[in-house]
Backbone as a ProteinNet text record, in pm:
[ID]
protein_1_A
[PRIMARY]
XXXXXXXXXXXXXXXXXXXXXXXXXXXXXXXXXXXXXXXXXXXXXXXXXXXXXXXXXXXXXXXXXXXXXXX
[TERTIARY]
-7649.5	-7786	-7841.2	-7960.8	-8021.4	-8159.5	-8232.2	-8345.6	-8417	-8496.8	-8603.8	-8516.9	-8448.9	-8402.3	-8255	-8201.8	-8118.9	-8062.6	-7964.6	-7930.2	-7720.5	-7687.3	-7538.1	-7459.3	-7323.8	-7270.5	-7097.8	-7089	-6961.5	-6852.9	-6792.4	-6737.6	-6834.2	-6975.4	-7058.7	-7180.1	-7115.8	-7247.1	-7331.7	-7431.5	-7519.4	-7509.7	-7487.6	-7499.3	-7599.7	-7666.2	-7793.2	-7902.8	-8000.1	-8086.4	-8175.2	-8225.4	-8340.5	-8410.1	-8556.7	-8678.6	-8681.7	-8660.3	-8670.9	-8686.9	-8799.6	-8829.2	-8698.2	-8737.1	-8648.4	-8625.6	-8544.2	-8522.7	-8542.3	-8578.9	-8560.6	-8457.9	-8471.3	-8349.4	-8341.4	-8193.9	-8192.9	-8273	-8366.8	-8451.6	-8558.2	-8587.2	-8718.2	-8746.5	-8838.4	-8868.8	-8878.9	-8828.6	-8813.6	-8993.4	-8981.5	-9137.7	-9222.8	-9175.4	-9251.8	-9200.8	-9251.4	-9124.5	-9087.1	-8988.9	-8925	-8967.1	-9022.8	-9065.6	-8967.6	-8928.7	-8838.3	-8660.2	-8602.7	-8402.2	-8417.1	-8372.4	-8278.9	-8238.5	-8239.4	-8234.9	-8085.6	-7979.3	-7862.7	-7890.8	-7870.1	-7822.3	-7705.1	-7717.3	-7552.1	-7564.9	-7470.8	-7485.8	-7291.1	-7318.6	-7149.9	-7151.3	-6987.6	-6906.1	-6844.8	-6904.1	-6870.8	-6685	-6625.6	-6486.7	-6407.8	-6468.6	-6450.6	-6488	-6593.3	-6633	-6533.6	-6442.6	-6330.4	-6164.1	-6126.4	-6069.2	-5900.2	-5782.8	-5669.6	-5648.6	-5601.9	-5599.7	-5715.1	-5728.7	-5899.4	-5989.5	-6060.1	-6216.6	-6311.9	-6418.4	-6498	-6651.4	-6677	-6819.8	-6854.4	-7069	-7109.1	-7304.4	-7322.2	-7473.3	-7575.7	-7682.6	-7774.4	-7870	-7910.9	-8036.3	-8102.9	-8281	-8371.8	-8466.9	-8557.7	-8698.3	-8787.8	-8858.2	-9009.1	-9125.8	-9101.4	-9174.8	-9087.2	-9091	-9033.2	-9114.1	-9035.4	-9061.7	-9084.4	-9200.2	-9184.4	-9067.3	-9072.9	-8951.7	-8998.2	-8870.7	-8887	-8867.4	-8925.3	-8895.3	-8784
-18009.2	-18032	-17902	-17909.8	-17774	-17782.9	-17740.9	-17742.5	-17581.1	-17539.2	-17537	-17553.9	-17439.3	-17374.7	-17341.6	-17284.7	-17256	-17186.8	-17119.8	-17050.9	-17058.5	-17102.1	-17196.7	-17060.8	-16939.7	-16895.9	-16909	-16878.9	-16901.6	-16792.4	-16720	-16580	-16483	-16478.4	-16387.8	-16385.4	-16558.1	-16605.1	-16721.3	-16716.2	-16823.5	-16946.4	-17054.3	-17173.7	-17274.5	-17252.5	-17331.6	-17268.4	-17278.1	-17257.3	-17373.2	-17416.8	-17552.3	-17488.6	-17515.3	-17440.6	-17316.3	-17221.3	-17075.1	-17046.2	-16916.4	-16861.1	-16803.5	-16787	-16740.5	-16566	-16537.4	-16392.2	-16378.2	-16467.6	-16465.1	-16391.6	-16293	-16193.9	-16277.8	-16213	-16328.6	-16327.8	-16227.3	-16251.4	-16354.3	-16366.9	-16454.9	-16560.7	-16602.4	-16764.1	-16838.8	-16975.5	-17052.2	-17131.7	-17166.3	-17202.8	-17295.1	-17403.1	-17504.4	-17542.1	-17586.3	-17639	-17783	-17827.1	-17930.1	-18030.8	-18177.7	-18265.8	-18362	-18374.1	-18488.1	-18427.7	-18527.3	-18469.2	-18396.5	-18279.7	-18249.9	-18291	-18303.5	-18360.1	-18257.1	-18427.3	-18363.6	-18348.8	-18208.3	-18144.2	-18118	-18227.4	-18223.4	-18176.6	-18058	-17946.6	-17953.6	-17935.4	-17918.2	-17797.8	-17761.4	-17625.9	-17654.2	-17506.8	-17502.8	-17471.6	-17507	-17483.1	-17352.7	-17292.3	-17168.2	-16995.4	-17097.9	-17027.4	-17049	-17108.2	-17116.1	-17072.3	-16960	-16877.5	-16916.7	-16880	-16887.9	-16780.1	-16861.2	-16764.7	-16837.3	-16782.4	-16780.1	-16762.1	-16859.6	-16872.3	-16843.9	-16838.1	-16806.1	-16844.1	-16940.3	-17039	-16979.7	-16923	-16868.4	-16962.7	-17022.9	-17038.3	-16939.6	-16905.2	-16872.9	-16958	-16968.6	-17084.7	-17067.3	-17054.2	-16975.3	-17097.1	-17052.5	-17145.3	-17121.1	-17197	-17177.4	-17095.6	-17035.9	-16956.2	-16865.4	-16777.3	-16691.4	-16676.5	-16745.9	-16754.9	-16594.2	-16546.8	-16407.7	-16405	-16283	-16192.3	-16164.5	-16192.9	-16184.9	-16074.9	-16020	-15913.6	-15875.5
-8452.5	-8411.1	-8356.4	-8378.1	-8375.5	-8263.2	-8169.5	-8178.9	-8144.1	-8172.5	-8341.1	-8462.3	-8496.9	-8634.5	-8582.5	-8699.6	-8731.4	-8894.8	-8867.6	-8975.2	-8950.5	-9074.5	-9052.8	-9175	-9093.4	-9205.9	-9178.6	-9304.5	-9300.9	-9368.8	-9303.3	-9316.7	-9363.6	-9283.2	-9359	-9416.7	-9488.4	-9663.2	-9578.7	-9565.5	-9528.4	-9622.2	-9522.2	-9609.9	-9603.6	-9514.2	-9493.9	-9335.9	-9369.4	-9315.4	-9250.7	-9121.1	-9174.8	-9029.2	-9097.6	-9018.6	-8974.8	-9060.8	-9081.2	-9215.4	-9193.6	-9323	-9400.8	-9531.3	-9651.3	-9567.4	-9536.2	-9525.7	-9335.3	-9301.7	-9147.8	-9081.2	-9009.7	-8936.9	-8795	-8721.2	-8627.2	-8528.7	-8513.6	-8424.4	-8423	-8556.2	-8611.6	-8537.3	-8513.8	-8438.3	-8597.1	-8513.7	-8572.3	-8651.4	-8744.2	-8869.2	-8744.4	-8683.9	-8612.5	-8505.9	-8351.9	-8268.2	-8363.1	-8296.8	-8317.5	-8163.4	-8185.4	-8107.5	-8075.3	-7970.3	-7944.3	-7972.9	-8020.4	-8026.6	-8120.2	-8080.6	-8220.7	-8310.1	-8469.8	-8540.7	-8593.3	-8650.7	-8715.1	-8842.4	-8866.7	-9005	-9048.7	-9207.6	-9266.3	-9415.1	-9424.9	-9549.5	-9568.4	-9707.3	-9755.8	-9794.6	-9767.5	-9752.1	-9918	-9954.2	-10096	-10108.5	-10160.6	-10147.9	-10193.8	-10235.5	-10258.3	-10146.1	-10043.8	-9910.9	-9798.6	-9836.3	-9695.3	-9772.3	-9694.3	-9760.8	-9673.3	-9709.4	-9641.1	-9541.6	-9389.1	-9305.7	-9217.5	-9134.1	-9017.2	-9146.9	-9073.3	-9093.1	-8995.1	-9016.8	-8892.7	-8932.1	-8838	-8892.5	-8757.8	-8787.6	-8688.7	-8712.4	-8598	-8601.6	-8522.3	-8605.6	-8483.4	-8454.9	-8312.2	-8306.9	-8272.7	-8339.2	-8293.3	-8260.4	-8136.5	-8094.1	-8163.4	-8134.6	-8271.2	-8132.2	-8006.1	-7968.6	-7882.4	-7859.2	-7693.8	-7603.8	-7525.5	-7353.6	-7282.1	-7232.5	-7175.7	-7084.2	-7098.1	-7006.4	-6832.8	-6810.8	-6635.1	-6595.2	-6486.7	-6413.4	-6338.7
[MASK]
+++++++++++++++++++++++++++++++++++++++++++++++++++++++++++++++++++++++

């Protein structure tokens, strides 16, 4: 579960994205806020993306605005 966005990889290769633009860097804010829970997102792991040995699954989770900076 995510709230705004998110971007889901897995050793590297992005496997899903939901509410972020195509090419979004991790700074990007997220396309829209998100109202209410977090909504679960369920994406399948291609079987050829999980390799022998460690794996390493990494999310980033971006808001759909930034909060100013404190002094």
């Amino acid at each position: 579960m995510a709230d705004d966005g998110a971007a889901v990889f897995l050793n590297g290769t992005e496997l899903v994205r939901v509410n972020l633009a195509a090419g979004a860097g991790f700074d990007a804010p997220a396309v829209q806020p998100r109202r209410g829970a977090p909504r679960v997102q369920e994406f399948s792991v291609p079987g050829h993306a999980v390799v022998a040995g460690t794996n390493i699954l990494a999310v980033e989770v971006h808001q759909a605005m930034t909060l100013p900076a404190y002094a």
